[in-house]
C-alpha positions as CSV (number, residue, x, y, z in Angstrom):
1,X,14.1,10.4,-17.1
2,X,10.7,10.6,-17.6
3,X,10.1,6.5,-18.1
4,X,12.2,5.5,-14.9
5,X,10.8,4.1,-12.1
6,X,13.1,5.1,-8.9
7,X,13.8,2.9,-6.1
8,X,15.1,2.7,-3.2
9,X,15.0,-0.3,0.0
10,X,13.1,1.0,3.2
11,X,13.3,-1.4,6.3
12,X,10.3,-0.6,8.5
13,X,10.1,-2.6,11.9
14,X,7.8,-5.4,10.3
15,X,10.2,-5.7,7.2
16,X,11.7,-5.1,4.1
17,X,9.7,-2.4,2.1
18,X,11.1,-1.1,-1.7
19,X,9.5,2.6,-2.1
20,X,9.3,3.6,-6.4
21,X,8.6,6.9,-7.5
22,X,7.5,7.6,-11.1
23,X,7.7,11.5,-11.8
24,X,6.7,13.2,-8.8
25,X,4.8,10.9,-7.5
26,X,5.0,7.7,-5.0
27,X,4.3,4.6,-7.0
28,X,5.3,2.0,-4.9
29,X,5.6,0.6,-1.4
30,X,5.9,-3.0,-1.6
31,X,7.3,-5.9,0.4
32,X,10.6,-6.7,-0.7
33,X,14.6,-5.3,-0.3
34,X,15.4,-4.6,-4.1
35,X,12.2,-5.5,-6.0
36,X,8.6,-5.4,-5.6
37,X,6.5,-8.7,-5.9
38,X,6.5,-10.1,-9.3
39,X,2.8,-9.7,-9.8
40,X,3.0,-6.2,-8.7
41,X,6.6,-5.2,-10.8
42,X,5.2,-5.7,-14.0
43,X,1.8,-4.5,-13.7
44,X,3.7,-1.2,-12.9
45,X,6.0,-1.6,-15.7
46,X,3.8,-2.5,-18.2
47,X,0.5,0.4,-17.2
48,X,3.9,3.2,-16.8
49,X,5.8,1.5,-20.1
50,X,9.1,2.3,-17.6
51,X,11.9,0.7,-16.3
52,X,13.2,0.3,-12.5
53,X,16.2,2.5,-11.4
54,X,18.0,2.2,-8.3
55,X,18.2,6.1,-7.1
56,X,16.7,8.4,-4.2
57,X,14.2,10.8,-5.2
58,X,12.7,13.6,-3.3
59,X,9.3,11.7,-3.5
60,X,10.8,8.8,-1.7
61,X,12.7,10.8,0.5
62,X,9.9,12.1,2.0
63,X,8.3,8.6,2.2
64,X,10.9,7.3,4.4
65,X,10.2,10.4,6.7
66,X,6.7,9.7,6.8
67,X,6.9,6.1,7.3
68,X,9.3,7.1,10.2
69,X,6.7,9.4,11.8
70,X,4.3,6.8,11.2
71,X,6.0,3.8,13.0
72,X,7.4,6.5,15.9
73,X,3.3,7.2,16.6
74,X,3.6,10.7,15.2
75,X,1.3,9.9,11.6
76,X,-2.1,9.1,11.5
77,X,-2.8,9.8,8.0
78,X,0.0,10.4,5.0
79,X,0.2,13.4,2.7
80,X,2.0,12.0,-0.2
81,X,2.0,12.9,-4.0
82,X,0.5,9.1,-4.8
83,X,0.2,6.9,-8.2
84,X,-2.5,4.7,-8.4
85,X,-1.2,1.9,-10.9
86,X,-4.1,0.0,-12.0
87,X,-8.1,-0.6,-13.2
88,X,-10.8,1.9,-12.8
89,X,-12.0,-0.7,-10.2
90,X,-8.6,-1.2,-8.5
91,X,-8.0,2.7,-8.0
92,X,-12.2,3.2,-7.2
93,X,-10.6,0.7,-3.7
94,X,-7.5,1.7,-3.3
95,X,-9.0,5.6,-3.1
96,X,-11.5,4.2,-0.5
97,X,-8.7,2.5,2.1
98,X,-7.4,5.7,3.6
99,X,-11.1,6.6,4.5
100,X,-10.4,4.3,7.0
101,X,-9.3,5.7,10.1
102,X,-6.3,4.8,11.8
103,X,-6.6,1.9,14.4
104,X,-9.7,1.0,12.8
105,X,-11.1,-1.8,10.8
106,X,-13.5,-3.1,8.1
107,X,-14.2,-6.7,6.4
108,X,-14.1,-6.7,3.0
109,X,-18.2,-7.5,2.5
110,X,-18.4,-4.0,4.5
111,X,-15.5,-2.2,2.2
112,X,-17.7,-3.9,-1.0
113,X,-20.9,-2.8,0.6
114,X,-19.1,0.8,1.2
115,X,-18.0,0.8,-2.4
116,X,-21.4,0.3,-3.6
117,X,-20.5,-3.6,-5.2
118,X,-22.0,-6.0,-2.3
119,X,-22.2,-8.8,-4.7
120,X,-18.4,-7.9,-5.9
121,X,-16.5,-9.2,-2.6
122,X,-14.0,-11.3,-4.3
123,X,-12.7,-8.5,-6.8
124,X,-12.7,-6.2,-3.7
125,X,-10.0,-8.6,-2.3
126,X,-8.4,-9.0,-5.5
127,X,-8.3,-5.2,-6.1
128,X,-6.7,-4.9,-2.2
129,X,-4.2,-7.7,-2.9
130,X,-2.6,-6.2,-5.7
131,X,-2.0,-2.8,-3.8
132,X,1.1,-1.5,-4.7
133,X,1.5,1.0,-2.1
134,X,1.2,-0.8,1.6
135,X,1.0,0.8,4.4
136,X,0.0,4.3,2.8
137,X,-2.5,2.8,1.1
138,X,-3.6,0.9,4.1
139,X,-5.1,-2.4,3.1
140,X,-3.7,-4.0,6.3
141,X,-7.1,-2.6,8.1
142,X,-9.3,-5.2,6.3
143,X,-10.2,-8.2,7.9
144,X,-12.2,-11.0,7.0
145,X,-15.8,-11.6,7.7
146,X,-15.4,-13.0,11.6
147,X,-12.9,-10.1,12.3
148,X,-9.9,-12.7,11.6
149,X,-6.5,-11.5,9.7
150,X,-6.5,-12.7,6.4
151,X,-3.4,-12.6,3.4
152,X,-1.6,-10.1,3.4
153,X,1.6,-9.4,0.8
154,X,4.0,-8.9,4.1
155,X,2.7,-11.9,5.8
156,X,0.1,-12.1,8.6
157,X,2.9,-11.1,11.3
158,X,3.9,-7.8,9.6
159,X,-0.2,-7.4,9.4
160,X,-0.9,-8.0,12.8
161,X,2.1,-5.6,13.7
162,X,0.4,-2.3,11.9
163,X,-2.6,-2.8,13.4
164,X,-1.2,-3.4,17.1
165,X,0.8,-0.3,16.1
166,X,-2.4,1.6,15.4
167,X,-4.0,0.8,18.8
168,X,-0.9,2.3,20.8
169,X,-1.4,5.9,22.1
């Protein structure tokens, strides 16, 4: 059904996580057991003009395994068919996390800075607060200005967790 939304409930070791697929492509990995955030659900819904369906897809399938491998220290970097649901300046972001190595860091003056926006710091934020695809997309590696954690849509814990992970050999 080509205006379905799949989904399916993921628990990674810092929490609930609902994976969507839309086509052939991953969509969604958001905090949550059955739902994504509200904020975040019908943004999706309304940009795709699609409705949510509880069903495994190949594309989510190979999500879990990935997330797996990530969490068991055996992914750095993920190779999944990906969905960016959003503004030309949300997706310009979003496109510029995974250039972020693993186990590293930025603030997000240095992400606006990289993106060419100095001055734009505060839609930077906004554009990494409404990612839709945590983790993969990973947003958790931005900090604030004196290296502190800062929001995060799984809470400062499941934040801190990822980037602990990321500094395990």
């Amino acid at each position: 059904m080509s205006n379905a939304i799949y989904l399916q409930p993921y628990a990674s070791p810092c929490g609930p996580l609902v994976l969507g697929s839309y086509q052939d492509e991953l969509c969604l990995c958001d905090w949550g057991e059955s739902l994504p955030r509200p904020t975040v659900e019908k943004r999706i819904q309304r940009y795709l003009k699609a409705t949510f369906f509880h069903e495994e897809t190949d594309i989510i399938s190979l999500a879990k395994t990935q997330l797996d491998e990530y969490f068991n220290h055996q992914r750095t970097v993920f190779t999944l068919p990906l969905l960016f649901v959003g503004t030309p300046m949300q997706q310009k972001i979003w496109e510029m996390l995974p250039t972020i190595a693993y186990g590293h860091t930025l603030s997000y003056a240095q992400l606006a800075q990289k993106a060419g926006q100095p001055q734009s710091v505060r839609a930077v934020a906004n554009a990494i607060g409404a990612n839709a695809l945590s983790i993969i997309i990973p947003c958790h590696r931005i900090l604030g200005s004196n290296h502190s954690l800062t929001g995060y849509a799984g809470g400062l814990a499941a934040k801190e967790f990822l980037l602990s992970l990321e500094q395990q050999p």
